[in-house]
C-alpha positions as CSV (number, residue, x, y, z in Angstrom):
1,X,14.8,23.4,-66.7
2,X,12.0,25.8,-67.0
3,X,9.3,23.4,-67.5
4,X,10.7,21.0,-65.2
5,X,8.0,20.2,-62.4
6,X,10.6,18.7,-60.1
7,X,12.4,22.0,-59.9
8,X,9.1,23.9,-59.7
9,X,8.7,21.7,-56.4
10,X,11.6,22.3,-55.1
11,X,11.7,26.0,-55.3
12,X,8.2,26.1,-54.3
13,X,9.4,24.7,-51.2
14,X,12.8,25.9,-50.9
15,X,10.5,29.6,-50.6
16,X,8.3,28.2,-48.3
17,X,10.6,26.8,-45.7
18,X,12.7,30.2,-46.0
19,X,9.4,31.7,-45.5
20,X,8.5,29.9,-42.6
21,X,12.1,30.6,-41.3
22,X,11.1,34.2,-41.0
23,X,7.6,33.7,-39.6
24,X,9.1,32.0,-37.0
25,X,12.1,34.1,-36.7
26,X,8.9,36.9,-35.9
27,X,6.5,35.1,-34.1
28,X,9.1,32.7,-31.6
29,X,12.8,34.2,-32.0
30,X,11.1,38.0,-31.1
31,X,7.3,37.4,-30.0
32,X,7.8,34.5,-27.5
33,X,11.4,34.8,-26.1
34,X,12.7,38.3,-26.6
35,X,11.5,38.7,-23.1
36,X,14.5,36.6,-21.9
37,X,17.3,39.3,-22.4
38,X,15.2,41.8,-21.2
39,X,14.3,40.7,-17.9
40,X,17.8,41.8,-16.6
41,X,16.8,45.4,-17.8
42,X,13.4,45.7,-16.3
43,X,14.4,44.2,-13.2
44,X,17.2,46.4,-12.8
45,X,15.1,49.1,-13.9
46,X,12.5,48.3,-11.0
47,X,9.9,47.6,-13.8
48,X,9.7,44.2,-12.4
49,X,11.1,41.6,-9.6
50,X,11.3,38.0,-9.7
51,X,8.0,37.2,-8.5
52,X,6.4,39.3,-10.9
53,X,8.8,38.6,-13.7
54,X,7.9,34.9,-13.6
55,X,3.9,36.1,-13.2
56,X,4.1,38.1,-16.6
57,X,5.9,35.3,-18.6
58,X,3.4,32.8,-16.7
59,X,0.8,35.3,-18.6
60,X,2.4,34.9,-21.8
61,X,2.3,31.3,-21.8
62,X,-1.2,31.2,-21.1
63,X,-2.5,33.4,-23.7
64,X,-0.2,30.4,-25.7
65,X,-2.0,28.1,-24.2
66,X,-5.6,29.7,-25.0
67,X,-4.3,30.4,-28.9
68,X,-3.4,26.6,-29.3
69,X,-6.5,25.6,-28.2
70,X,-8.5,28.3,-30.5
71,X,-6.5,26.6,-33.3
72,X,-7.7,23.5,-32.9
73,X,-10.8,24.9,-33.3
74,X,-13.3,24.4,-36.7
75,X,-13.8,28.2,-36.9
76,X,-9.5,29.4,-36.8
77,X,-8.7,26.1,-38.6
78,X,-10.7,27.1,-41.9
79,X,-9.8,30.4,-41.7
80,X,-6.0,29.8,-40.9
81,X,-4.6,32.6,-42.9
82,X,-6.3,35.3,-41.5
83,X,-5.9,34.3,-37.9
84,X,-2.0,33.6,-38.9
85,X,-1.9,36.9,-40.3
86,X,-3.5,38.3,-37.2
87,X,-0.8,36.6,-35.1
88,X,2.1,37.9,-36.9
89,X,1.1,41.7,-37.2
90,X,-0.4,41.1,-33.8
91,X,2.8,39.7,-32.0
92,X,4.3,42.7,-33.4
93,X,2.5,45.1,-32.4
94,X,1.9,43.7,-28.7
95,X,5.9,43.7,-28.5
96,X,5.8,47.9,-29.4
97,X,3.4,47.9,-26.7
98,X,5.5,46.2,-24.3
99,X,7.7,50.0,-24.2
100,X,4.9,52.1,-22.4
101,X,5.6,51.8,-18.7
102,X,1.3,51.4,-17.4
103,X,2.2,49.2,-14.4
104,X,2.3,45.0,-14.1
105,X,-1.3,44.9,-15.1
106,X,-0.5,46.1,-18.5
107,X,2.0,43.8,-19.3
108,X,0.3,41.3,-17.7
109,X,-2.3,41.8,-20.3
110,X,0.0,42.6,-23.0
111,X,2.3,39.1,-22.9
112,X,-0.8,37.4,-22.5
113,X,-2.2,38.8,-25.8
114,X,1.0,38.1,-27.6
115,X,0.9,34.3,-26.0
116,X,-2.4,34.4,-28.2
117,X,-0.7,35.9,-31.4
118,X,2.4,33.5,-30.7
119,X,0.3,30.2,-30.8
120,X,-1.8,31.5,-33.8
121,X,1.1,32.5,-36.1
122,X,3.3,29.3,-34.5
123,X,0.5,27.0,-35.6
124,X,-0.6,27.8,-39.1
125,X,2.4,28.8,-40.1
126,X,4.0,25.5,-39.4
127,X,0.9,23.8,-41.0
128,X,1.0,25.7,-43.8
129,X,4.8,25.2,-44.7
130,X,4.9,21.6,-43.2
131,X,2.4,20.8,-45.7
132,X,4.1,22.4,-48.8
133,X,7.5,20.7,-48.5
134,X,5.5,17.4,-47.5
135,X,3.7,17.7,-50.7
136,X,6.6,19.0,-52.5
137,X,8.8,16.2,-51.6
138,X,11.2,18.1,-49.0
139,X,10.5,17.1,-46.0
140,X,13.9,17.6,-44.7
141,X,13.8,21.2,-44.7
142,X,11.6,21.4,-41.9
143,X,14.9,22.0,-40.1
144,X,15.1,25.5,-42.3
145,X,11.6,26.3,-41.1
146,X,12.5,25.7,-37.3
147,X,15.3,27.3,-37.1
148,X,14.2,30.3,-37.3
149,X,13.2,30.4,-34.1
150,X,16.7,30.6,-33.0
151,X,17.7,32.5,-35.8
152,X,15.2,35.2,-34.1
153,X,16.4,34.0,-30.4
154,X,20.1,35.6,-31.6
155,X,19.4,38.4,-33.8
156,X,17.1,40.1,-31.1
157,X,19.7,39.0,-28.1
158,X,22.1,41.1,-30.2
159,X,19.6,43.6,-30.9
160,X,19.0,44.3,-27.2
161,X,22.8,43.3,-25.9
162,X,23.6,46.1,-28.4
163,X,21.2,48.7,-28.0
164,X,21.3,48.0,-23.8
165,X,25.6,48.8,-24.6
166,X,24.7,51.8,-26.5
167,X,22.7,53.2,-23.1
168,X,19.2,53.3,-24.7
169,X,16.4,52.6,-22.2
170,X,14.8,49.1,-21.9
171,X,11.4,51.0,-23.4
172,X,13.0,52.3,-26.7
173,X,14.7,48.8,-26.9
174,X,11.3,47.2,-27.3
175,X,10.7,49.4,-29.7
176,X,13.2,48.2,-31.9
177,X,12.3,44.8,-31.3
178,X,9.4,45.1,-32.2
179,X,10.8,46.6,-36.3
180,X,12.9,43.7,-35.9
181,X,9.7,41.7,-36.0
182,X,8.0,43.3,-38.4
183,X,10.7,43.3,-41.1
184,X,10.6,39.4,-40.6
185,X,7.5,39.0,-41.3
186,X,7.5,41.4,-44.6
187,X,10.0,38.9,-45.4
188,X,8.1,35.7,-45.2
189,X,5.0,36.9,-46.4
190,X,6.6,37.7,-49.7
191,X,7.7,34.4,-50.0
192,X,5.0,32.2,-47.9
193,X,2.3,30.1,-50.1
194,X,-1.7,30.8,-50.3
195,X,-2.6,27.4,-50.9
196,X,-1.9,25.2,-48.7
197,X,-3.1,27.0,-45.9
198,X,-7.1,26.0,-47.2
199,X,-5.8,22.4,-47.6
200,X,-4.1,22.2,-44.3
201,X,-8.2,23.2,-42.7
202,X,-9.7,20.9,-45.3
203,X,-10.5,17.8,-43.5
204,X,-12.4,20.1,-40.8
205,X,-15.3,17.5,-41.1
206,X,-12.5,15.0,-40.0
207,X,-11.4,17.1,-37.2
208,X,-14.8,17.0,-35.8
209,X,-15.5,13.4,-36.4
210,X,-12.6,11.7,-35.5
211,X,-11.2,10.9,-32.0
212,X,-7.9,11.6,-30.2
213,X,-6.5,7.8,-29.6
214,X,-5.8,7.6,-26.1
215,X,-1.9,7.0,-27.1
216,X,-1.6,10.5,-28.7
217,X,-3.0,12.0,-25.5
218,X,-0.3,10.1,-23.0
219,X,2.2,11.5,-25.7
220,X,0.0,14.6,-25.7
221,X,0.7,14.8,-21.9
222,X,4.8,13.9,-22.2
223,X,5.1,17.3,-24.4
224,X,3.3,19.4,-21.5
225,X,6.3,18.0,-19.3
226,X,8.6,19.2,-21.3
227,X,7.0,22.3,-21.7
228,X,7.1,22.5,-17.7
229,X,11.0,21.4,-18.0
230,X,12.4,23.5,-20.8
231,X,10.7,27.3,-20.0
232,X,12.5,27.4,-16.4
233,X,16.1,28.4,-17.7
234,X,14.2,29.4,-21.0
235,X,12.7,32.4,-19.4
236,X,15.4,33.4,-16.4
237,X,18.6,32.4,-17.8
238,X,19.8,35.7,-18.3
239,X,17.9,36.7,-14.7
240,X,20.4,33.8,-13.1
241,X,23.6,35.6,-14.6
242,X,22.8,38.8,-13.6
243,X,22.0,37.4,-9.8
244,X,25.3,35.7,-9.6
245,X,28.2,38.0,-9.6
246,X,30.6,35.4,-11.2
247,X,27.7,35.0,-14.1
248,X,27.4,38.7,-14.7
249,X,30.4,38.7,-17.6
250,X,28.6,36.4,-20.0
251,X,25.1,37.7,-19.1
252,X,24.6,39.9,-22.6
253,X,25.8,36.4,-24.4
254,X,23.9,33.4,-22.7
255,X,20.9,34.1,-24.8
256,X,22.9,34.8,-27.7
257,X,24.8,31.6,-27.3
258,X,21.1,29.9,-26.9
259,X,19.8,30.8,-29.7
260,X,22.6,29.7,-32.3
261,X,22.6,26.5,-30.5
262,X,19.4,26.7,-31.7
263,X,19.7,27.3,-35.6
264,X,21.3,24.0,-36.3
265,X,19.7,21.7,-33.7
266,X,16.3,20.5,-35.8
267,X,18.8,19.3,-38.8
268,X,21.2,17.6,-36.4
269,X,18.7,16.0,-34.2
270,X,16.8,15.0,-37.9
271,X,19.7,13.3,-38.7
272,X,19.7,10.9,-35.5
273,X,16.1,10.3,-36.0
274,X,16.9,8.8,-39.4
275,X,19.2,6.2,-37.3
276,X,17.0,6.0,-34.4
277,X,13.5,6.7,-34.7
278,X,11.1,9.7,-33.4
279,X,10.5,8.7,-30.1
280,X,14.2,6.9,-29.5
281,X,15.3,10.6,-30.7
282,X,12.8,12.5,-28.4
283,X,14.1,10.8,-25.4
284,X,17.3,11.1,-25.4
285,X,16.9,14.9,-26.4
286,X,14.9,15.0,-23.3
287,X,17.5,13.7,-21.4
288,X,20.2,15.5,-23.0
289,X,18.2,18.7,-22.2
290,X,17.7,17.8,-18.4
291,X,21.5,17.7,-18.1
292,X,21.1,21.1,-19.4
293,X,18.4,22.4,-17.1
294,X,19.8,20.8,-13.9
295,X,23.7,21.7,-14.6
296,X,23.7,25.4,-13.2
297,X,21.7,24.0,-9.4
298,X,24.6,22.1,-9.7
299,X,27.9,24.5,-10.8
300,X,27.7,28.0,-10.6
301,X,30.5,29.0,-13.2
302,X,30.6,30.6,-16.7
303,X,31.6,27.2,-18.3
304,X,28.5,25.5,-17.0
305,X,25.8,28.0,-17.5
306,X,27.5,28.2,-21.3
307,X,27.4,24.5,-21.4
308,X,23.2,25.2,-19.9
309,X,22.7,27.4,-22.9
310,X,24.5,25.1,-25.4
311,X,22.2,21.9,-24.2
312,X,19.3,23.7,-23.8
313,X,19.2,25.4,-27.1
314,X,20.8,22.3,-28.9
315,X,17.6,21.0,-27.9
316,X,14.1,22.5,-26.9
317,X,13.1,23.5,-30.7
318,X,14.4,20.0,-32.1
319,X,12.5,18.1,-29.1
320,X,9.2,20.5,-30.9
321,X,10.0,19.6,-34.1
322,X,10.5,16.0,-33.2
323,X,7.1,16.0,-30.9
324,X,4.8,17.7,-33.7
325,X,6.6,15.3,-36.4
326,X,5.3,12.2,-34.5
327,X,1.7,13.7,-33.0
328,X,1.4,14.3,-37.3
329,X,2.4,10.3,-37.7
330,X,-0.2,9.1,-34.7
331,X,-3.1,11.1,-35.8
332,X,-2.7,11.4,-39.7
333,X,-6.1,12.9,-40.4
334,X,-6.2,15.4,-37.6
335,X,-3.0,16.9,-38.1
336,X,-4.1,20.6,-37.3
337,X,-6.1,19.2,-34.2
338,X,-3.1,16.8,-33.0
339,X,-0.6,20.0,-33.3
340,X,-2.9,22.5,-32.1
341,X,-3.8,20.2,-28.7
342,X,0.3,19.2,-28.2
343,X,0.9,22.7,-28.3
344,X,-1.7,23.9,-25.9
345,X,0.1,20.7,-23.9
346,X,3.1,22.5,-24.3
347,X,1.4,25.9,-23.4
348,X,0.3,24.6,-20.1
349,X,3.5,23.3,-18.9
350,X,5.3,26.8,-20.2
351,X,2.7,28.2,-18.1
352,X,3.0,27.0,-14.8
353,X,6.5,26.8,-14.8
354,X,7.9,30.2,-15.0
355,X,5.3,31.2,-12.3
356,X,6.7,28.3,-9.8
357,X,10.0,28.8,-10.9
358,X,9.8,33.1,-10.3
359,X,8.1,32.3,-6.8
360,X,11.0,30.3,-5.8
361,X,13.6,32.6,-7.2
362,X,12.0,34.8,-4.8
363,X,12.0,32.9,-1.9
364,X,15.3,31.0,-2.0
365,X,17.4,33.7,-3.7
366,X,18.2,31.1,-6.5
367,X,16.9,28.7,-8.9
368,X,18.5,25.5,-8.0
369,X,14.9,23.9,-6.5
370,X,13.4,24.9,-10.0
371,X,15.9,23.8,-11.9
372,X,16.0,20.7,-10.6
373,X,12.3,20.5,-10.8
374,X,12.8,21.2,-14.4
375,X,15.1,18.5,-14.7
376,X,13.0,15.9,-13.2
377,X,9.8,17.1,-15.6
378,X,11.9,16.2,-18.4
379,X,12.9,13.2,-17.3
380,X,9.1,12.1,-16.5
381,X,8.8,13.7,-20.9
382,X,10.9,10.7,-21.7
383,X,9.0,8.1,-19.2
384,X,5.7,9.4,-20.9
385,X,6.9,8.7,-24.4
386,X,8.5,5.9,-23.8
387,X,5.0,4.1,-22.6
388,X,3.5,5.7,-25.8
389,X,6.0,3.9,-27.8
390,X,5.6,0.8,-26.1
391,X,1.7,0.9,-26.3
392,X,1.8,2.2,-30.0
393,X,3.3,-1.1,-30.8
394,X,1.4,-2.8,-29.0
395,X,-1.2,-1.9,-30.9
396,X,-3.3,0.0,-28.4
């Protein structure tokens, strides 16, 4: 079997998937969403209210949004390495810095930067891994690369749960985050390819030449709604427990609970695409997910905000997955533009939602008016894709 170039394949990407499961694990699980089970903390702690809560993770989704659209860019696409390299080491060092208390404009600044380092890493990571198992005849284990992001969602909700339990401070938690991130991304880079991260920024000429077709940009536009729809409960799940006094027994879980829902979701959601298609697949996960997001302005109880966490992490990294999968199928020669312009998309709606949503938490005392804003934003992600599908066949 030594010589066997199937099996050389296959391990090559077998590594690179794992690889890409820690890289994400890094850059998503702990960069991006750690902030979730903190907010309780700093809130309590008088570090932050509501308002300002949903202003500092409205930050971090910008600086997302700006490193999505650097990506796309000729200059970080044919150097994708280094600028994934600076997003890993950068996310985690932005998350130590998130444990020295200098007032809202600091963190404001600091989640913005690791927004930055969260898109970079997100994207050429996933290029770079996406286009080794393609190559090597695995496509399938995309769903290994993807889930790390919940992988990283639970491993840091214990992380803090545990810590939070064992009465260390909200600073030295973040801390230990951010060695929690770091180790993952010792771990992938052991394992993560050289290559294909020139060949992913080879067709840079392409890039430039090449147009967006107007169907990629309506679908393009149905991935910023359900950017908008998911981030809502994304980002103040945890904050809603803690608010509600029936909610506050299974506040140290919900995120916990999220982000296992998470680890299997790409491969279950993979396997109904194979029956019904990308975009059949992406709507129904968007509808799915809208149940999710709209079920706690409906039921305040335990059962449904687990039932929330259950549909929402079943669901927002699989309806990703799904979304770059078919952007990659619409706009074959431009695949690090068409990823890097759904996620700025993606970026924008992330962005403008935990800002509406923390305003209105601050107002009304609850997020039921967000929630069913989220709800309804998801449900217009499904519209959108829906007249993509119809016009793609169409031939327009």
């Amino acid at each position: 079997m030594k010589g066997d170039p199937a099996a050389g394949s296959r391990s090559i990407a077998i590594k690179s998937a794992i690889a890409g499961m820690f890289a994400m694990a890094a850059a998503m699980g702990v960069g991006r969403f750690v902030y979730t089970p903190f907010l309780p903390l700093m809130i309590a702690d008088g570090a932050l209210n509501a308002g300002s809560a949903g202003f500092v993770a409205g930050a971090n989704f910008l600086g997302y949004l700006v490193g999505a659209f650097a990506a796309s860019l000729v200059f970080f696409s044919k150097n994708a390495r280094f600028w994934m390299l600076i997003g890993l080491f950068g996310g985690v060092a932005l998350s130590a810095a998130m444990a020295f208390e200098f007032g809202l404009a600091w963190m404001t600044i600091v989640r913005f930067l690791s927004g930055v380092a969260s898109a970079l890493a997100m994207i050429f990571v996933t290029v770079t891994v996406m286009t080794t198992i393609v190559v090597n005849g695995l496509p399938s284990l995309s769903a290994v690369h993807f889930a790390g992001v919940g992988v990283g969602i639970a491993v840091s909700a214990c992380l803090v749960s545990i810590l939070n339990f064992l009465g260390l401070d909200w600073q030295l938690i973040w801390l230990a985050a951010a060695l929690l991130g770091l180790c993952a991304v010792l771990a992938a880079l052991k394992m993560l390819p050289r290559e294909p991260a020139v060949s992913a920024s080879a067709n840079t000429n392409d890039q430039k030449s090449q147009p967006i077709s107007g169907v990629l940009w309506i679908f393009i536009a149905s991935y910023g709604f359900f950017g908008f729809g998911y981030v809502i409960l994304a980002t103040f799940i945890n904050a809603m427990a803690k608010a509600e006094p029936v909610l506050q027994p299974i506040e140290p879980w919900v995120w916990i609970i999220v982000g296992v829902s998470v680890i299997p979701s790409v491969w279950l959601w993979n396997l109904v695409v194979v029956r019904i298609g990308n975009i059949a697949t992406y709507v129904l996960a968007c509808f799915t997910e809208a149940v999710g997001v709209g079920l706690p302005a409906i039921i305040v109880s335990p059962v449904a905000l687990v039932i929330a966490a259950i549909l929402l992490g079943g669901t927002f990294v699989a309806l990703t997955a799904i979304g770059l999968s078919h952007a990659r199928q619409l706009a074959p020669e431009n695949t690090s533009r068409a990823i890097a312009l759904m996620t700025a998309s993606f970026g924008l709606g992330q962005m403008i939602g935990p800002v509406v949503a923390g305003q209105l938490f601050e107002q009304t005392g609850d997020l039921a008016l967000a929630s069913n804003l989220a709800a309804l934003a998801l449900v217009i992600a499904a519209g959108l894709a829906l007249i993509t599908h119809k016009l793609h066949n169409s031939g327009l």
